[in-house]
C-alpha positions in Angstrom: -16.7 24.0 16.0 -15.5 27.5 16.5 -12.2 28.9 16.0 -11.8 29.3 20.0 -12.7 25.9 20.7 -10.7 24.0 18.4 -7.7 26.3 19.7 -8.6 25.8 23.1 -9.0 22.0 22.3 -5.7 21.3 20.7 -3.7 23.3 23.8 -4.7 20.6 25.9 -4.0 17.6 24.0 -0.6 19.1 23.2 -0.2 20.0 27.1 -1.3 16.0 27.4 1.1 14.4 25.0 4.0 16.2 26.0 6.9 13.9 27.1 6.6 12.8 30.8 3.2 14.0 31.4 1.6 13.0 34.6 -2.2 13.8 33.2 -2.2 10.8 31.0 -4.3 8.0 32.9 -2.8 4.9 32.9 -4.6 1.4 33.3 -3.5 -1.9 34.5 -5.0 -5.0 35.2 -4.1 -4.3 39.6 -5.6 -1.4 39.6 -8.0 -1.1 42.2 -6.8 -4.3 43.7 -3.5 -3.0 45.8 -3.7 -1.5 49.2 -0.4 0.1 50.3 0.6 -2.2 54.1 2.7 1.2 55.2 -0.7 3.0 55.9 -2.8 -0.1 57.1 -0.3 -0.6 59.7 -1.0 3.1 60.5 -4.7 2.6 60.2 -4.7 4.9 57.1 -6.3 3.2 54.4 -5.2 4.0 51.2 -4.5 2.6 47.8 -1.3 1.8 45.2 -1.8 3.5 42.3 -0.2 2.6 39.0 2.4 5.0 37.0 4.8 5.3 34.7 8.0 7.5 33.7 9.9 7.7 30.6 13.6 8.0 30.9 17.0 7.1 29.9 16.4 3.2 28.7 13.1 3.1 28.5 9.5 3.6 30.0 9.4 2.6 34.3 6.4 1.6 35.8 5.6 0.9 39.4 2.8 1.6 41.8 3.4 3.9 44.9 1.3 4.9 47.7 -2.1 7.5 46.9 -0.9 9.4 49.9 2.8 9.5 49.4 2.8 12.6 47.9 1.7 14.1 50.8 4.3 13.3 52.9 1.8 10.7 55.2 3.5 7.2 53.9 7.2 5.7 54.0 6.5 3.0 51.2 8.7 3.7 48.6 7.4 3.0 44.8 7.7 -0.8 43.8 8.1 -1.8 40.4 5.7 -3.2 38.5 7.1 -6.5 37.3 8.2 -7.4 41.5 4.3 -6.9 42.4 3.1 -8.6 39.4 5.4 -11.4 40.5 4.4 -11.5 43.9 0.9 -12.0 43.1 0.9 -14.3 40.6 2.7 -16.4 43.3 0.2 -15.6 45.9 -2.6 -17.1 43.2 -0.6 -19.9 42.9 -0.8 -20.7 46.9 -4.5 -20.4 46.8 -4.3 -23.8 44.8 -6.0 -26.9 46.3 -4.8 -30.2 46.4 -6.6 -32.5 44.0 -7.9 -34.9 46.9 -9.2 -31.5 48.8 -11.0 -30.0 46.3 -12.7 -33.8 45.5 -13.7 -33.4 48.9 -15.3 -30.1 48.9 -17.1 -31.4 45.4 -18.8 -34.4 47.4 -19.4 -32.1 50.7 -21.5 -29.7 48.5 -23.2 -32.1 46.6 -26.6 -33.0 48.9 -26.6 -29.3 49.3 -26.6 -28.0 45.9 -29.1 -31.1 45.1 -31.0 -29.4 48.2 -31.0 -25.9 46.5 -32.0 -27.6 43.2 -34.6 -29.1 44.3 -36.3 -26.6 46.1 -35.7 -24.3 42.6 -37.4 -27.1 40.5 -40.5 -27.3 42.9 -40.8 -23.6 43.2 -40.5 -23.6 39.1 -43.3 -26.1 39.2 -45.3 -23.5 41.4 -44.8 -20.6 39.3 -46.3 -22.8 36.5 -49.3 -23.9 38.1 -50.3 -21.0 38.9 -49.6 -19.9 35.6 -51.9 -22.6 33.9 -54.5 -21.1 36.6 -54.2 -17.3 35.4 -54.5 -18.6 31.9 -57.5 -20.4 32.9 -58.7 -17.1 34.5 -58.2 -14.8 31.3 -60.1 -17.3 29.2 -63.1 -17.3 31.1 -63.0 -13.5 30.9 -62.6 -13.5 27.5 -66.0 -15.8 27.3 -67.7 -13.2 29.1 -66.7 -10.5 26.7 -67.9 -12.5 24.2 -71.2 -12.9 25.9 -71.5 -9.8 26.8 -72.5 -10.4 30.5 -70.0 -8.3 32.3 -69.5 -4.8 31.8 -66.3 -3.4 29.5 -64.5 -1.2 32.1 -64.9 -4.1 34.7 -63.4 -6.8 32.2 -60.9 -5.0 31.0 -59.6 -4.0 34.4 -59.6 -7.7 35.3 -58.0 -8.8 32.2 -55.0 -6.1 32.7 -54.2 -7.0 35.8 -54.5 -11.4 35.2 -52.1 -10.0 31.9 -50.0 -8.5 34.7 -49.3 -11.2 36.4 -48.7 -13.6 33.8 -46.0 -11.7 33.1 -44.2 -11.2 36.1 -44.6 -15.2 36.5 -42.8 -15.3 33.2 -40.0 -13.3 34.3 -39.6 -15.7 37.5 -39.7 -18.4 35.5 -37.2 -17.0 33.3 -34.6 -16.4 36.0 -35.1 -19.3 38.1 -34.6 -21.3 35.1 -31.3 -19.9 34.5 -30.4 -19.6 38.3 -31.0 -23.4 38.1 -28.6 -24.2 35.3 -25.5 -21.7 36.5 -25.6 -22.0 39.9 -23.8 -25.2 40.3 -21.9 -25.1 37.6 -20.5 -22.0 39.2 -19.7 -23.1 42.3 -18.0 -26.4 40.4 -15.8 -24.2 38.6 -14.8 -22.7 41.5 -13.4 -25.3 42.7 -12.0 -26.5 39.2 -10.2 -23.2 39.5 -8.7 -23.8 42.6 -7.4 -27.3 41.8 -4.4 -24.8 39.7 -5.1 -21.2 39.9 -1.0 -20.8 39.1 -1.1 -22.6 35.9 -4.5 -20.7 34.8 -3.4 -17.6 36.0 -0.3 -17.7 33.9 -1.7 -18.5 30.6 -4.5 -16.1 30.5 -4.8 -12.1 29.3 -4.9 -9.3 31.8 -8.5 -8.5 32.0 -9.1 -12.1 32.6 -6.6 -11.9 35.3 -8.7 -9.0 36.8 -11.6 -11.5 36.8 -9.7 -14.0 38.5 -8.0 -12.2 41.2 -11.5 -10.4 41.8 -13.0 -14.0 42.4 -10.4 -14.7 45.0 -9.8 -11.4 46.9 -11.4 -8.2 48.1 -7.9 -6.3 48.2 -4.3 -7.0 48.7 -2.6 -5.6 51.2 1.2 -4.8 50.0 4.0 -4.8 52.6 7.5 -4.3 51.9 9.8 -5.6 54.8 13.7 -6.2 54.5 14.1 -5.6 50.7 11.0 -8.1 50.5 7.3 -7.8 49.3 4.9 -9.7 51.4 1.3 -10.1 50.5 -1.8 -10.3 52.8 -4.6 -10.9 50.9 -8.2 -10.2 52.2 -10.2 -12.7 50.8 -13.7 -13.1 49.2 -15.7 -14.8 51.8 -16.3 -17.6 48.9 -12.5 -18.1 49.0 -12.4 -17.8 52.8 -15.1 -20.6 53.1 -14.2 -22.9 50.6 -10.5 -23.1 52.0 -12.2 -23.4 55.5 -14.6 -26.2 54.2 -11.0 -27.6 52.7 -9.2 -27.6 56.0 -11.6 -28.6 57.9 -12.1 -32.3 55.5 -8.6 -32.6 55.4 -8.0 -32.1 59.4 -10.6 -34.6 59.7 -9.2 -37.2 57.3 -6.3 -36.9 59.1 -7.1 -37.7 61.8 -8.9 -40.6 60.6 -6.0 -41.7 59.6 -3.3 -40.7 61.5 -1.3 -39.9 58.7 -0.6 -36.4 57.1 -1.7 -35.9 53.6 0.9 -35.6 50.8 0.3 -32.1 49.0 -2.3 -31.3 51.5 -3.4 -27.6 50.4 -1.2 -24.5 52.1 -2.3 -23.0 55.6 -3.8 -19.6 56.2 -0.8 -18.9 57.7 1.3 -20.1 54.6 -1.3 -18.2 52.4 -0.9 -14.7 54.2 2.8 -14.7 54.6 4.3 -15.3 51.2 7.6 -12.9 50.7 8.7 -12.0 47.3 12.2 -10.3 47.0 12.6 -6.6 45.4 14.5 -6.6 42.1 18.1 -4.7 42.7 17.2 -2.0 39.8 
């Protein structure tokens, strides 16, 4: 490395590790996930973005509005630890009761046996016509051996049957493992949403990312009377399966003419959860 470069090279870092430098990228396991409520109500979309300050006591983080700087948004910056709270709660409303999520296993089950099915008799298709295309390439390779059909001919023939065998193959491959994950997703799905709270609680960050991405699109963060509510925007697998949810549990209702104990929350409930602001 030259003598400039290296110079060059070690001004920056030092520029970078300098106390309270804003050109450090930080990451955290929201990231991406938080839309600031100030500008949606505008109908400014824009995102929270993570930061941190060091200062007397210690290091501060929060998120604060992408446009804030800019002088466009009136959301002040939340800390970290009241938005990590609020959505770990909001996880923990997306929870199904444990007789509504036995429903939704039993509604999806002709189905998924449906959809199975029709994956094992397209499998046995794929082989068929495999066994034919084998079939195919060895009475080609008899004619080679006799000699009765010219090179360039055969071996164009023979490329092309070699061709498909092997896009069969592939098909085969991935309906094969489509078959087996398939329903075992959707299942644990649900087994997720029997206690998303607990789950969420006891896990790492990234797998928290993986979670929350499973549930929602975005989060939309509103702060009203000291007060952070929550509206999520859900995936439309979330959105359906608490549909398919309601919908059963409406119905055994009114079957029965009794309300269910710990029947699962509302939308309502779901998209107006408040979490207070700490005082510091």
């Amino acid at each position: 490395m030259e003598k400039t470069t290296f110079l060059t090279v070690q001004r920056i870092l030092d520029r970078r590790n300098r106390k309270g430098d804003r050109d450090i990228a930080h990451f955290h396991y929201l990231k991406g996930m938080l839309a600031c409520g100030a500008c949606s109500a505008e109908v400014r979309a824009s995102r929270l973005i993570y930061s941190q300050n060091v200062g007397n006591g210690g290091t501060y983080e929060y998120y604060l509005c992408a446009v804030k700087q800019r002088g466009k948004c009136s959301l002040g910056a939340i800390r970290m630890d009241d938005i990590e709270a609020a959505v770990a709660q909001t996880v923990r409303l997306e929870g199904l009761h444990s007789a509504a999520a036995e429903t939704v296993r039993q509604e999806l089950s002709t189905p998924m046996a449906s959809l199975q099915a029709a994956h094992r008799e397209l499998k046995e298709n794929l082989r068929q016509h495999l066994i034919k295309l084998e079939a195919q390439e060895e009475r080609l390779i008899d004619l080679a051996a006799d000699g009765t059909m010219p090179s360039d001919k055969l071996r164009e023939r023979l490329n092309d049957i070699r061709l498909q065998k092997g896009a069969i193959k592939e098909r085969l491959a991935r309906t094969e493992t489509h078959l087996g994950s398939g329903a075992e997703k959707v299942l644990a799905y649900i087994d997720l949403l029997e206690s998303p709270g607990d789950l969420y609680a006891s896990i790492s960050p990234n797998i928290r990312r993986d979670v929350l991405s499973a549930f929602y699109e975005r989060l939309v963060v509103h702060v009203e009377d000291d007060a952070i509510r929550l509206q999520p925007i859900s995936t439309e697998v979330n959105d359906a399966i608490h549909a398919w949810s309601s919908a059963a549990e409406a119905t055994n209702e009114r079957a029965s003419h009794v309300p269910a104990e710990g029947s699962p929350l509302s939308t309502t409930k779901r998209d107006n959860l408040s979490i207070g602001l700490s005082n510091s």
